[in-house]
N, C-alpha and C positions, 0 to 999 in steps of 0.2 A: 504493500500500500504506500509504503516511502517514498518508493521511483513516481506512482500514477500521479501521488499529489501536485508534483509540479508542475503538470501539462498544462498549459494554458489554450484553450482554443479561441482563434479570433473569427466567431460567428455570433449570432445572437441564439439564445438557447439553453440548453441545462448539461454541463460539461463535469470535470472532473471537482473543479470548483462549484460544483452547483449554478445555481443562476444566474450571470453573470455575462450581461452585455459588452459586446465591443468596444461600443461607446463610454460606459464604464472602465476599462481598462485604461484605454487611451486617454483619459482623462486622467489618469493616478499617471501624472510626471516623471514619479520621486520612485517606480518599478526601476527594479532590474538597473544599481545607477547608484553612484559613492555623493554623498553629504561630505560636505567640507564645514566641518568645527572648527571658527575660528575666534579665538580670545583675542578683544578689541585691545586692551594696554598692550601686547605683546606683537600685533603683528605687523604695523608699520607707523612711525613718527612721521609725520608732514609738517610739524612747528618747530621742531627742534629741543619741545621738552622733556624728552626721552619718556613721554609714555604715545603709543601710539592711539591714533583717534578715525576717526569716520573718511576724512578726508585723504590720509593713509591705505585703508583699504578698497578705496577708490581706484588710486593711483596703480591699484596692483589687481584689480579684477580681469585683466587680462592672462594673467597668471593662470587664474581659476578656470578658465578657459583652455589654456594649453593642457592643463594636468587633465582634463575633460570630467569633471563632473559635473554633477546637475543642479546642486545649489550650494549655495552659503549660510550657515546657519551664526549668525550673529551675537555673539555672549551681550550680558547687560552695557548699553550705553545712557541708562538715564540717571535722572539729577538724583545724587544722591551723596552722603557724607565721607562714604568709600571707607567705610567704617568695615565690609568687608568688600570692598574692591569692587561695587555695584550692584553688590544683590541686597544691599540696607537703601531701600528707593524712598526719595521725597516727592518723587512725581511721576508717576510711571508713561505719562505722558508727555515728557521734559526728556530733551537731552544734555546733558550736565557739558557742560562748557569746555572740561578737559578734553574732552571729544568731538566739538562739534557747534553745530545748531540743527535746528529740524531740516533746515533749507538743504544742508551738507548732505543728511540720511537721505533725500528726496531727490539729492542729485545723484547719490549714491545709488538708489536704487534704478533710478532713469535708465546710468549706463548699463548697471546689469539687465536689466531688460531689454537695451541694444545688444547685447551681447549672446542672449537666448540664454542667461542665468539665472535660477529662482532666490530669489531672497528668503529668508527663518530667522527670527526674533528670535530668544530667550524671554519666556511668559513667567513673572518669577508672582504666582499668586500666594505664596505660604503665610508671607508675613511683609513687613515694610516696616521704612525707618522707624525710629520713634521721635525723630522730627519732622515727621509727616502731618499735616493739620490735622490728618483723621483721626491718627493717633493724640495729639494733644487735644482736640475736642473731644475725645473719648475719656481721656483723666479726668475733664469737667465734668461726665457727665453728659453732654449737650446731644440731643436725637437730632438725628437717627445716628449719629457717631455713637453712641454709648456701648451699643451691642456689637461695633464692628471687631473689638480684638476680645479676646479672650483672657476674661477677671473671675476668680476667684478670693474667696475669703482667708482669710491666715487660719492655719489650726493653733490652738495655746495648748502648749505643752509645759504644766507645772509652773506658768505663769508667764512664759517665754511663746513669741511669735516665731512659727514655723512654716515652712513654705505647705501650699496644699498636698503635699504628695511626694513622692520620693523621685518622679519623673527628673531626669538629665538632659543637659544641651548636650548638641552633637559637638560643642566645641568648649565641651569642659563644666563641671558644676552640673547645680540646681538649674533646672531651665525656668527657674519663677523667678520675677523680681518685684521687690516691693516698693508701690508709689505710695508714697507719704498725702499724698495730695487726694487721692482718691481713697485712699485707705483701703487697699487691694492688691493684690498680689497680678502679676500678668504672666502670660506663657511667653517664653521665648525658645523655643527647639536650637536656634543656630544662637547667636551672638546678644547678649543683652539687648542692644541696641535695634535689636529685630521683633519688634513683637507680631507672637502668633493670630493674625484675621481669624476671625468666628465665621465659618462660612454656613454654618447655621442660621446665620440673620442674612434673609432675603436681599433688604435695601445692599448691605456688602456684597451679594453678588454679583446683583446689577449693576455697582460703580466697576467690578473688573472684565465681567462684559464690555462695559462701553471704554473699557480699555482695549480689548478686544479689536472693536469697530474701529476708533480711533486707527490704531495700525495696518489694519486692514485699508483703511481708507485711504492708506499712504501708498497701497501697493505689494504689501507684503503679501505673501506667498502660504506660510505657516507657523508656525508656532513650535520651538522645546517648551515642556512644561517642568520648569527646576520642580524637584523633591514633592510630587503630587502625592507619595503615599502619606506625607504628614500634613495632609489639607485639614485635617476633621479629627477630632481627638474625644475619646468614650467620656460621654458627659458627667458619669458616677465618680470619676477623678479618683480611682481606686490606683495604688501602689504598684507599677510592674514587680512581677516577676525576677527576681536578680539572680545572674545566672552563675554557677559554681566553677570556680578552676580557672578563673580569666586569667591571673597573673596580672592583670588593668588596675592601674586605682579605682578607687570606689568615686571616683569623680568622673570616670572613666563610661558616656554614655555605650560602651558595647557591654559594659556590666550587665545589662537588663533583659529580658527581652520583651519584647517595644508592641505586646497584645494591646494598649489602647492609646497606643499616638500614631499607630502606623495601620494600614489599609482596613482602615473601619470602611463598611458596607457605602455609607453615605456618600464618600470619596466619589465612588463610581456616578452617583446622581448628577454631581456638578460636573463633572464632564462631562457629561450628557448635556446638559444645559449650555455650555462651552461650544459642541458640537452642532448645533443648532445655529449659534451665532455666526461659525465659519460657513453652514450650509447657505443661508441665508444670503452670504455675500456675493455681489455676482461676478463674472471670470470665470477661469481656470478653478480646477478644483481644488480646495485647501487642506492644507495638512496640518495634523498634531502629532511631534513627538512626544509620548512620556518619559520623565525620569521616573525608574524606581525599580530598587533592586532588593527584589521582593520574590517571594514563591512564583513557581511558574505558574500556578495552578492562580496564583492573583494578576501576575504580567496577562496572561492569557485576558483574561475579564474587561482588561484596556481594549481590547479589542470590539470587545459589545458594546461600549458605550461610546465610543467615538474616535478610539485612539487609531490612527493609522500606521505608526510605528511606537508600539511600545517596548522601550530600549533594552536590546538581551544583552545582559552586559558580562556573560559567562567568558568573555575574553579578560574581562578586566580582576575577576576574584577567585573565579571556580576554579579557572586554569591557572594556572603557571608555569614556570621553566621547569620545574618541574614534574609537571601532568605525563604521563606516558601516550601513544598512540591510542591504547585502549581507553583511556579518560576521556579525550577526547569525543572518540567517535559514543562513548557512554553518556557525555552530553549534547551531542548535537542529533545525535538519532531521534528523544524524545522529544528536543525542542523542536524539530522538522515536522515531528508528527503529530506534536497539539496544535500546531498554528491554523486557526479554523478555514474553512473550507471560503476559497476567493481570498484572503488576507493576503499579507507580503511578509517574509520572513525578516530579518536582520541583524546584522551585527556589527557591534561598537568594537573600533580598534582599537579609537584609545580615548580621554576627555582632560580636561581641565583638571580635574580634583586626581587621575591615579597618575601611578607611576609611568614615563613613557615605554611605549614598545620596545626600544633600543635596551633600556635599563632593566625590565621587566623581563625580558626572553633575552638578553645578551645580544650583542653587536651582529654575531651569524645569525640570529634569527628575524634580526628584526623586522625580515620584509614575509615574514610568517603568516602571522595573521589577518595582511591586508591582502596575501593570495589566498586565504581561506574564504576570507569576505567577499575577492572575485570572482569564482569558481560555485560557491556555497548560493544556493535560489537566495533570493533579494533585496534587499538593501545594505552598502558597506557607507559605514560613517568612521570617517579618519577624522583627526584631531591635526590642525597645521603644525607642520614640521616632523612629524609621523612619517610623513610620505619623502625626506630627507636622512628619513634613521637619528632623527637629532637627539638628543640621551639628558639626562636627567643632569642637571650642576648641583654638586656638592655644594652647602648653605653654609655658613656659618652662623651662631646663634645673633651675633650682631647683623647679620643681611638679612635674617629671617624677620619678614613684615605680617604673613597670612595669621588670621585671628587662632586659628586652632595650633598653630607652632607657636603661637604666644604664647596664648593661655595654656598649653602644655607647659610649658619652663625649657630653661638650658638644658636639664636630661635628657629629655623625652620628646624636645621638637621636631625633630627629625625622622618620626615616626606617625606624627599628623600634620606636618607644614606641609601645602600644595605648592612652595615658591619653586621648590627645583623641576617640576615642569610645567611652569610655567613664564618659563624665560624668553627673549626677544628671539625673534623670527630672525634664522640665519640666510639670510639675501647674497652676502657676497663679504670679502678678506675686510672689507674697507673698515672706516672706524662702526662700532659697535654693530659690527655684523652687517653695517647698511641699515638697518635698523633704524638709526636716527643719525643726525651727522652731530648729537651732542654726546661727549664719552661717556657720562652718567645719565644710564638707564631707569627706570623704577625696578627694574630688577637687574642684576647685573647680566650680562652675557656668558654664554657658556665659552671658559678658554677654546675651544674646539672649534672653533667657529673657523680657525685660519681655514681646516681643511675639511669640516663638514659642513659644503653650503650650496646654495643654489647655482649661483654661477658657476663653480669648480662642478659640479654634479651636471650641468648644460653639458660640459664639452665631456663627461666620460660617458662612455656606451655603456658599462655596466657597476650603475648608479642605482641607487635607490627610489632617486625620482625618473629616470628612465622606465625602472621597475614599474612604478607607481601610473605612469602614463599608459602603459601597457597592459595593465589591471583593469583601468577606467573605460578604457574602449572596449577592451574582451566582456566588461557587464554586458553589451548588446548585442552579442554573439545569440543567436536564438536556441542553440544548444543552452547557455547559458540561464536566457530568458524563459524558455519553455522545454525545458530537458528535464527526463527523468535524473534523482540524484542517488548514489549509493557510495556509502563507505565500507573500506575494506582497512584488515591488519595484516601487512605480512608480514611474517619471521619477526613477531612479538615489536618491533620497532619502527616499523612503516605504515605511514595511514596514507590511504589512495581515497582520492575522493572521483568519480569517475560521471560524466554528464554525459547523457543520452538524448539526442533526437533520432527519430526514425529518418532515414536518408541524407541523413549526416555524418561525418565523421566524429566519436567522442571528444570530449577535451579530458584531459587526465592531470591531476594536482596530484605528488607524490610531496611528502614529508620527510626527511628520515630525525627520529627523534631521539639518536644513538649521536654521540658527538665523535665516533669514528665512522671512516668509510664503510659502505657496507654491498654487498650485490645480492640479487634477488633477480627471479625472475618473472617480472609485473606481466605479462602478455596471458600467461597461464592464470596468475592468479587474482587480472581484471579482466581478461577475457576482451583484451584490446589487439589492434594490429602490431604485425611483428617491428613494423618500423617507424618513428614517430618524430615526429621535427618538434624541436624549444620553440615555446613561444616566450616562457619566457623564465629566469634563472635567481634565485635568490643571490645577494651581492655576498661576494668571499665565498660562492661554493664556484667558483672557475667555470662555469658550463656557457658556452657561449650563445647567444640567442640562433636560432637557424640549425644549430647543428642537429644531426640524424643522432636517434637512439635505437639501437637492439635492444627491443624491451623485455626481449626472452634473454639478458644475461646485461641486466642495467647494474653499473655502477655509481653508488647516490653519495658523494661524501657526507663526511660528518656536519649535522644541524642544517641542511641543506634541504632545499624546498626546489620545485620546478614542477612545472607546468608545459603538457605535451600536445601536439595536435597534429594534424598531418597536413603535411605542406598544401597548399591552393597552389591547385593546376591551372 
């Protein structure tokens, strides 16, 4: 049933997907086709402040064009204290001045729509500054703000004020804090400075709806939804759960586990409501990515209520450098086979918040997982400079700025700071990378930059970003698009991932997940032809693009990845 599910038929009618029109199809853009995650401070200066802004990423959407994928997906650029770097918002409908003006976003988006680019916001509804008016007319009191964040009572313990409950931010502590003024405690899940929206109270829904519209009306395309599994929190404000064996301080939110701040029932409603607003809009069809790395059996659920891509982020936790072949394919088998019937699969390479590809799988692998993403039915979302191998910079506790390497301390920051990948886009030798022409960055540059960059990566054949281009085209290989998919293991260390059309030639993704050379005989045990041309070669496994393989006696160096096809007559 594995193979069938991913045949896609272009007729009107009732197919392997069930019901599902042409016109339907063709409408969903964002099929079969890599996302580009790009973080606005990092990925180009235009002023010279060393944080890059709107006008930056302008200048370089031509870029996003060559590497060929189909949209841009835009981290936060609105007004906000940057108290975490723009997800603590004072306007959601403002662009903060470090970045821009609206006129800037509008010009921004013009060209990418000359250019046959789609545009993607960052939709951050969990919470918002606490210099937000919403929020300061909520301390007073004043309707319909009163009910928009989330206030509870102090409990008195033996004559002492206690927070409501033993609940944790995700960036350290108690996630309550208490207003003297209102005389109440608030929810904050991330950063004090963040308080949790009540999306219990209707009138709050409707102002991030017509946040919604607002964006939409500028031309946007769709929507990430930051950390949607903590929209809605069990309103008995009962104690988690705290779990045994962490080795974590008890300040430490993975202590818990997280049965009533995290995917309560209701969550799925307001995305429903959400869903409506983007149907509403008219154009091209719109999209929503969710955040949220959750049960499958709850990612799955994203899907009924609106979500278009809800984010399978089993690249970024489940796996690791150290996963085997069989891990592997023990994960992707089952996520292949819940994805309901017409959906689109997908998978994150890499984001803002983990470790980079390069750092996370080692320098030979790092063009790993973004051929799994081309090869694998549906959507690949790479993170900028992913597609360059660029690797994680060492922090030191005085460079370290991100709120959760803070609020860890000098021991421990280096185990929740996000700063080391999230450093300046390496463009070319020049001063900071090309990045900006000022030497100080808002985050420093990675030393490496002399010889891991874009320019020096133009002129070598067997590049990362050479790799990466060659990924983005193969998504619309219809083998690709509409091909059965099956995984194999051979000789305990090889995972073959193998696409089928009928009157096609296969495409074939071999792995070797043994860090020595290894030979095998792929022909017999994928049931491919005896001879098979590179399309294309993980970078430091030496395999040249073009070359013939005997695939009845292949040899796959060690941590090496390649991808087979047969030559076009």
């Amino acid at each position: 049933m594995l193979m069938l599910r991913f045949l896609t038929f272009l007729f009107i009618g009732i197919g392997i997907f069930g019901t599902i029109t042409a016109v339907e199809i063709s409408e969903e853009w964002w099929r079969d086709s890599f996302i580009y995650h790009l973080y606005p401070r990092s990925f180009k200066d235009s002023d010279g402040d060393g944080i890059g802004d709107l006008n930056g990423i302008t200048s370089k959407l031509e870029y996003l064009v060559d590497i060929k994928v189909s949209a841009v997906w835009i981290g936060p650029f609105y007004k906000s204290p940057m108290i975490d770097f723009g997800y603590d918002i004072t306007n959601f409908t403002g662009v903060d001045p470090i970045f821009g003006t609206l006129d800037d976003f509008k010009k921004l988006t013009s060209k990418a729509k000359s250019l046959g680019l789609k545009v993607m916001l960052d939709f951050v509804p969990n919470h918002s500054s606490d210099q937000h008016h919403w929020f300061q007319k909520s301390i007073k009191r004043i309707k319909p703000y009163d009910n928009y964040y989330v206030w509870a009572d102090a409990k008195i313990i033996n004559g002492t004020r206690q927070p409501p409950n033993n609940w944790l931010s995700l960036f350290q502590g108690t996630a309550w804090t208490w207003n003297d003024e209102r005389k109440q405690y608030y929810l904050h899940q991330f950063a004090a400075a963040q308080p949790d929206f009540n999306f219990r109270d209707e009138s709050l829904n409707e102002e991030m709806k017509d946040v919604l519209r607002f964006w939409l009306n500028t031309g946007v395309d769709g929507f990430r939804i930051d950390t949607i599994p903590s929209l809605i929190e069990d309103t008995r404000l009962l104690d988690e759960p705290r779990l045994p064996n962490t080795g974590l301080p008890d300040t430490d939110s993975d202590t818990l586990r997280h049965i009533y701040t995290y995917d309560q029932d209701e969550t799925y409603d307001v995305l429903k409501s959400w869903r409506e607003v983007l149907d509403d809009s008219p154009g091209p069809k719109k999209i929503f990515l969710t955040e949220a790395y959750s049960s499958l059996a709850d990612v799955m659920k994203y899907y009924d209520y609106g979500s278009n891509i809800p984010m399978n982020f089993m690249f970024l936790g489940e796996l690791n450098n150290r996963s085997t072949a069989y891990d592997f394919k023990r994960k992707i088998d089952p996520y292949l086979n819940a994805i309901p019937d017409g959906q689109s699969a997908n998978w994150v390479v890499g984001n803002h918040d983990r470790f980079r590809v390069a750092t996370r799988f080692g320098p030979k692998r790092a063009d790993q997982l973004t051929m799994l993403a081309a090869v694998l039915p549906g959507v690949g979302v790479i993170y900028n400079g992913d597609e360059l191998g660029m690797e994680n910079r060492v922090m030191t506790w005085e460079e370290t700025v991100d709120p959760p390497g803070c609020n860890a301390g000098p021991l421990r920051y280096k185990t929740t700071s996000r700063d080391p990948m999230r450093t300046p886009f390496q463009w070319d030798n020049s001063t900071s990378a090309g990045f900006s022409i000022n030497n100080k960055t808002w985050l420093p540059v990675h030393p490496n930059y002399k010889t891991i960059n874009l320019a020096a990566q133009k002129l070598t054949a067997a590049s990362h970003y050479n790799v990466f281009r060659r990924l983005a085209a193969l998504k619309k290989n219809p083998v690709i698009s509409k091909g059965t998919t099956k995984l194999v293991v051979i000789n305990d260390i090889i995972l073959g991932v193998i696409r089928r059309l009928p009157g096609k030639s296969p495409i074939v993704l071999l792995i070797n997940f043994s860090d020595g050379s290894t030979h095998f005989d792929a022909a017999f045990s994928l049931n491919i032809p005896d001879k098979m041309s590179v399309y294309a070669a993980s970078v430091g496994s030496h395999i040249k693009v073009g070359a013939t393989f005997d695939t009845n006696r292949i040899e796959l160096p060690g941590a090496a990845s390649v991808i087979l096809k047969l030559k076009s007559r």
